[in-house]
C-alpha positions as semicolon CSV with decimal commas, in nm:
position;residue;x (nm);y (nm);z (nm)
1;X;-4,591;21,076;11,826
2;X;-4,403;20,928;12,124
3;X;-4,514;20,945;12,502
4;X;-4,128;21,178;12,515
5;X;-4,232;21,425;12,290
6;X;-4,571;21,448;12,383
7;X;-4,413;21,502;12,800
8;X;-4,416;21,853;12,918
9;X;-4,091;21,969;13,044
10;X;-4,053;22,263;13,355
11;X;-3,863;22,555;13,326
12;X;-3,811;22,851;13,550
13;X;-3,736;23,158;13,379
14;X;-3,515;23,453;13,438
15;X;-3,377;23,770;13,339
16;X;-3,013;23,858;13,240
17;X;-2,879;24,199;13,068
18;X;-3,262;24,204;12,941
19;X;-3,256;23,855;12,820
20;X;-3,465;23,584;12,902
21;X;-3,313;23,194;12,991
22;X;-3,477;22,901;13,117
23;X;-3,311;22,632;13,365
24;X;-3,512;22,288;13,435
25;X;-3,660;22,303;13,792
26;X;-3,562;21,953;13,872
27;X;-3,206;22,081;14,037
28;X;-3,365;22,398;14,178
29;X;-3,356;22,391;14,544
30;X;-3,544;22,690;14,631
31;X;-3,515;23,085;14,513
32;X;-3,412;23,364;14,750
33;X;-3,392;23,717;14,734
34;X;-3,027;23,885;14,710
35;X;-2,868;23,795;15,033
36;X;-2,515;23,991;15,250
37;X;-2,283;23,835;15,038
38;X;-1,911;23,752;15,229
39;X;-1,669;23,847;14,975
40;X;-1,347;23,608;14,880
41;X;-1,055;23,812;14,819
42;X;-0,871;23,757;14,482
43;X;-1,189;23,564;14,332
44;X;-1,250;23,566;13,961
45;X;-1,557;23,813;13,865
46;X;-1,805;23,535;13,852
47;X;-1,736;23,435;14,203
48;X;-1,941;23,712;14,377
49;X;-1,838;23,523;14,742
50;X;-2,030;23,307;14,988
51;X;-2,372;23,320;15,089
52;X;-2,498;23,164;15,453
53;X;-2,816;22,962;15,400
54;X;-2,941;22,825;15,726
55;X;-2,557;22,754;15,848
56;X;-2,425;22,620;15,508
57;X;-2,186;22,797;15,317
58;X;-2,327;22,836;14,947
59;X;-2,090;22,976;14,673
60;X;-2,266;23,299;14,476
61;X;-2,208;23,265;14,122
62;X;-2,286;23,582;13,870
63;X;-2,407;23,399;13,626
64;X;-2,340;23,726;13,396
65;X;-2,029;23,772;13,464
66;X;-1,983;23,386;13,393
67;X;-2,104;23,426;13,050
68;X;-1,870;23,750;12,967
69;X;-2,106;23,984;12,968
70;X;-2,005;24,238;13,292
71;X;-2,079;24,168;13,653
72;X;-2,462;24,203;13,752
73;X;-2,582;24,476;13,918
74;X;-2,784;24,400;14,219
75;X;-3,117;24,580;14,271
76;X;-3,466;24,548;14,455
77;X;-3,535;24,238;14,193
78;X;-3,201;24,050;14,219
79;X;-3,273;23,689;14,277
80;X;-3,017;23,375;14,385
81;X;-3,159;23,038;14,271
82;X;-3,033;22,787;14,417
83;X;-2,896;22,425;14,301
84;X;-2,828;22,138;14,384
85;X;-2,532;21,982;14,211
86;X;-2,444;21,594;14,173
87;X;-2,056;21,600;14,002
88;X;-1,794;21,339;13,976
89;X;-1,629;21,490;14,299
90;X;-1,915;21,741;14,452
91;X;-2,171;21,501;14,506
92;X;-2,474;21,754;14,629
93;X;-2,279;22,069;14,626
94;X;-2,493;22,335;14,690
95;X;-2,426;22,646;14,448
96;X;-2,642;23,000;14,382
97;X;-2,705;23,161;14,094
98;X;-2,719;23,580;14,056
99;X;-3,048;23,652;13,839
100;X;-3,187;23,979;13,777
101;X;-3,514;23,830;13,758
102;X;-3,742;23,568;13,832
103;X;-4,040;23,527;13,593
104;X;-4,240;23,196;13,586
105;X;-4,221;22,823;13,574
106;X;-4,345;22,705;13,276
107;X;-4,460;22,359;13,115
108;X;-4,330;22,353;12,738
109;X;-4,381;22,022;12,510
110;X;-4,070;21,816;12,435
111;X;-4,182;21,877;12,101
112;X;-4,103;22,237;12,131
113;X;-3,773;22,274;12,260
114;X;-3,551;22,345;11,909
115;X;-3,204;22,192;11,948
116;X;-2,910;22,441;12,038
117;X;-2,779;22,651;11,759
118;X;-2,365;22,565;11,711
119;X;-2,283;22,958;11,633
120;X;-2,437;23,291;11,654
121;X;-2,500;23,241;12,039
122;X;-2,360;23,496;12,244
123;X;-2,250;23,234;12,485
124;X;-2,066;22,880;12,464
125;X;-2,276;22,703;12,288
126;X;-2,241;22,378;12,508
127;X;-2,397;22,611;12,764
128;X;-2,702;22,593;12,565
129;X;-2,908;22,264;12,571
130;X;-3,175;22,413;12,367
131;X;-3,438;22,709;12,296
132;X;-3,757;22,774;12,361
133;X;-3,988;22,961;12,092
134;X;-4,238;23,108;12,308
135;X;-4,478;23,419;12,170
136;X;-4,238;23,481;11,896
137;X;-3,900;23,521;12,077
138;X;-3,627;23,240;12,185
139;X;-3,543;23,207;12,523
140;X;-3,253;23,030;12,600
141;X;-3,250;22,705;12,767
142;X;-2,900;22,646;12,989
143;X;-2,773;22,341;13,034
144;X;-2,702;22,410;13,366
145;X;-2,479;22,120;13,461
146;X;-2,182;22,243;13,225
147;X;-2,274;22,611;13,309
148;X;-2,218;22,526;13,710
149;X;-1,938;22,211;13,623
150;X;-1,736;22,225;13,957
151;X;-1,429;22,103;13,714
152;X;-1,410;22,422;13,518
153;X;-1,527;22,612;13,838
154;X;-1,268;22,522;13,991
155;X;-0,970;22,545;13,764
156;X;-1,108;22,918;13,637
157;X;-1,097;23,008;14,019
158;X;-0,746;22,860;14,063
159;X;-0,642;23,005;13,700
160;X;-0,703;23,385;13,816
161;X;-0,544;23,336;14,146
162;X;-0,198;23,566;14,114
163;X;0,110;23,394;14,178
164;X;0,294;23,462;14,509
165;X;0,609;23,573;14,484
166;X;0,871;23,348;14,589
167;X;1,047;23,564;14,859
168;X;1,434;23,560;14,807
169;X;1,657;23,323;15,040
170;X;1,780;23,518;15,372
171;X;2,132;23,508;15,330
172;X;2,341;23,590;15,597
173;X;2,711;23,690;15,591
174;X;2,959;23,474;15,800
């Protein structure tokens, strides 16, 4: 075998909708319980609003919501992890995460991690960058850089913004 798939990779796991995912902790900045959240008007669903952490303003993402299945409800065990992002044009944007809950981090064996499936996820499969079999169930390993891609971010934010009306010209009689 080769030193890569004998190299433990780290995961921190979480709850969604009673399913289990896994991100890789090297982007994780820290984890915070659910914060007062400042609302955007005429956001998207996934866009819960802005959170303050320690005078920066961090978009709160509901990670739910992002994959289509219902905004999150928030109670005693709602978590925000947050990342650190490194984009084309966001170089180290700062971005949190709504989890239900925050399990463990946990070292899993190259060698373990089965490649994505291409259907039959409930979820864009480029989301996915693999699974994890661990005690008999999958959990789902996110690729979090296309999950958080300030690109599609971005243009789904713009893309649910309503049009303004165009007001009429005043016209005035001479």
């Amino acid at each position: 075998m080769a030193a890569d798939e004998l190299a433990s990779r780290r995961y921190l796991t979480f709850s969604l909708h009673k399913e289990v995912f896994a991100v890789p902790v090297g982007p994780i900045r820290e984890i915070i319980e659910y914060p007062g959240v400042t609302e955007i008007p005429l956001a998207p669903d996934f866009l819960r609003g802005v959170i303050n952490l320690r005078g920066s303003v961090v978009p709160l993402i509901d990670i739910a919501a992002r994959f289509g299945r219902g905004a999150s409800e928030i109670t005693w065990r709602t978590c925000v992890i947050i990342f650190e992002t490194s984009q084309e044009d966001a170089l180290h944007q700062m971005l949190g995460i709504m989890v239900d809950t925050v399990y463990e981090v946990v070292d899993v064996p190259a060698a373990q991690i089965e490649p994505r499936p291409e259907f039959g996820t409930v979820m864009r499969t480029e989301f996915v960058d693999g699974m994890i079999n661990r005690n008999g169930k999958f959990i789902i390993v996110l690729d979090i850089d296309k999950v958080l891609n300030a690109q599609e971010l971005k243009r789904l934010i713009e893309s649910s913004a309503p049009a303004i009306a165009q007001e009429p010209p005043l016209v005035t009689e001479a």
